[in-house]
C-alpha positions as CSV (number, residue, x, y, z in Angstrom):
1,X,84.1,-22.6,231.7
2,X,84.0,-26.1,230.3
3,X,80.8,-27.8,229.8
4,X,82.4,-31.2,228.2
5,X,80.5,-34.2,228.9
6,X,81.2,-38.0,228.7
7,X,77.8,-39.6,228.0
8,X,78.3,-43.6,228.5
9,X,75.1,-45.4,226.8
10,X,71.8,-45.8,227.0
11,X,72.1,-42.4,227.6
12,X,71.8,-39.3,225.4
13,X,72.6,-35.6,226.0
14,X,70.4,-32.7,224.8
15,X,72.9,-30.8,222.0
16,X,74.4,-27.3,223.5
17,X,76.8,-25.9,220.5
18,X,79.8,-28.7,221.8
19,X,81.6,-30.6,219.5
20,X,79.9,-34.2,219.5
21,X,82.7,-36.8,218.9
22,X,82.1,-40.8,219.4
23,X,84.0,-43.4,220.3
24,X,83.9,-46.6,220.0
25,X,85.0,-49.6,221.9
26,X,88.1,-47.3,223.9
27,X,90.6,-48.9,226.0
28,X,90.6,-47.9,229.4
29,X,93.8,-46.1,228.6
30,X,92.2,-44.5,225.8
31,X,89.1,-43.1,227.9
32,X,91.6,-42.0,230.6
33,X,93.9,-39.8,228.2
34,X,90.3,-38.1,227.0
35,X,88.8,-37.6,230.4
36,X,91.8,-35.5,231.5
37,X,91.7,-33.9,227.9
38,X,88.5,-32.5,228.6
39,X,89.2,-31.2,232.1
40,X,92.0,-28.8,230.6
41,X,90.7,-28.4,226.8
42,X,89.3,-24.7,226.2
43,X,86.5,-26.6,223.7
44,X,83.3,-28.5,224.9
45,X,82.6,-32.1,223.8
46,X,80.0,-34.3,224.3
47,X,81.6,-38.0,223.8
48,X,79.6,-40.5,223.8
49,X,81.1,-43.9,224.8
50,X,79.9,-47.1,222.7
51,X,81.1,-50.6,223.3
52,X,80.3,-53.4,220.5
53,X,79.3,-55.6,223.1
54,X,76.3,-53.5,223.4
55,X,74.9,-54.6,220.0
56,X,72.0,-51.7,219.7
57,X,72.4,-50.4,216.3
58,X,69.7,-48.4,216.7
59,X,71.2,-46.3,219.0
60,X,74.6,-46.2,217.5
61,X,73.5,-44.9,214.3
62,X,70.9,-42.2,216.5
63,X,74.3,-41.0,218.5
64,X,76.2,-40.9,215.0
65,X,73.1,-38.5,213.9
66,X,74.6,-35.4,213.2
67,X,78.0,-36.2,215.4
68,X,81.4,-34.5,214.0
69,X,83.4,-37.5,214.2
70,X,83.5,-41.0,215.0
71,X,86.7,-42.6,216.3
72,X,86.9,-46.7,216.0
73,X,89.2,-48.4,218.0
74,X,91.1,-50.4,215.4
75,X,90.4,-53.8,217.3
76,X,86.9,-53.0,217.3
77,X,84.2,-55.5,215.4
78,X,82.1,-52.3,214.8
79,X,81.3,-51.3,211.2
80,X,80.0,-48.0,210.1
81,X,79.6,-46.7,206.8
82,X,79.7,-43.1,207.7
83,X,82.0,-40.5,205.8
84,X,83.1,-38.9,209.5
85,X,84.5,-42.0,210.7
86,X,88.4,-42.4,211.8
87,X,89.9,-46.1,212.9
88,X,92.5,-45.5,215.2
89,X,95.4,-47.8,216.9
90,X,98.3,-49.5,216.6
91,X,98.8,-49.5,212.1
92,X,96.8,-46.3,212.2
93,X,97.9,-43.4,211.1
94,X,95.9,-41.9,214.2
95,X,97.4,-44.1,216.8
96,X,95.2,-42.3,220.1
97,X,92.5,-40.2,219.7
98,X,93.1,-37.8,222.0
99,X,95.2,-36.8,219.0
100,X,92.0,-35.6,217.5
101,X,90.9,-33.8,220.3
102,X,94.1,-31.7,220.6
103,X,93.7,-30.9,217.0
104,X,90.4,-29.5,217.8
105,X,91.4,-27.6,220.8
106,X,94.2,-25.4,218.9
107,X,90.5,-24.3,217.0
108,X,92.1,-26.3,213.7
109,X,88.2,-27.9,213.4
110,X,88.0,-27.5,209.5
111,X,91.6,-29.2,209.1
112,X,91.6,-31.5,212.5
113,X,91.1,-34.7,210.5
114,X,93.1,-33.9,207.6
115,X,96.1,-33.0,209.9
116,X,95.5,-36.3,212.0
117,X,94.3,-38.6,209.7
């Protein structure tokens, strides 16, 4: 049974053992691709959507607490200093991130970003 979860801010999720992944400012594309990921992926997730425009630091770096992995769009103005943090896009050597996810899903979790990124 899948119990992935798209959690679109202010909100928050209470933590059940899925993989928590963030992403910021996705295109629409980029959320699309994911969403449908989830519906087949044999791996929960809890994403958590963050645009820039948003400007709440505070609850960026709260979400980032204790997340696996933060994907950031390439165009994105958003700056993180985290270890666990991928840019992605066009130049990127991880050009979508539902890349990431399919590493994941193929239970490759200790060597998903080393394989991706």
């Amino acid at each position: 049974m899948n119990n992935s979860r798209i959690v679109t801010y202010p909100s928050t999720v209470e933590p059940e053992g899925n993989h928590k992944v963030i992403l910021i400012d996705p295109t629409d594309e980029d959320r699309t691709r994911i969403e449908f990921f989830l519906k087949v992926s044999e791996q929960n997730f809890d994403v958590y959507v963050y645009r820039g425009e948003y400007y709440d630091l505070e609850f960026l770096n709260h979400i980032c607490t204790d997340a696996d992995w933060v994907l950031i769009n390439d165009s994105s103005q958003v700056k993180t200093n985290l270890d666990n943090q991928t840019r992605y896009g066009t130049g990127q050597e991880l050009l979508h991130p539902v890349d990431y996810f399919i590493k994941i899903d193929r239970n490759n979790v200790d060597n998903a970003t080393e394989s991706v990124v």
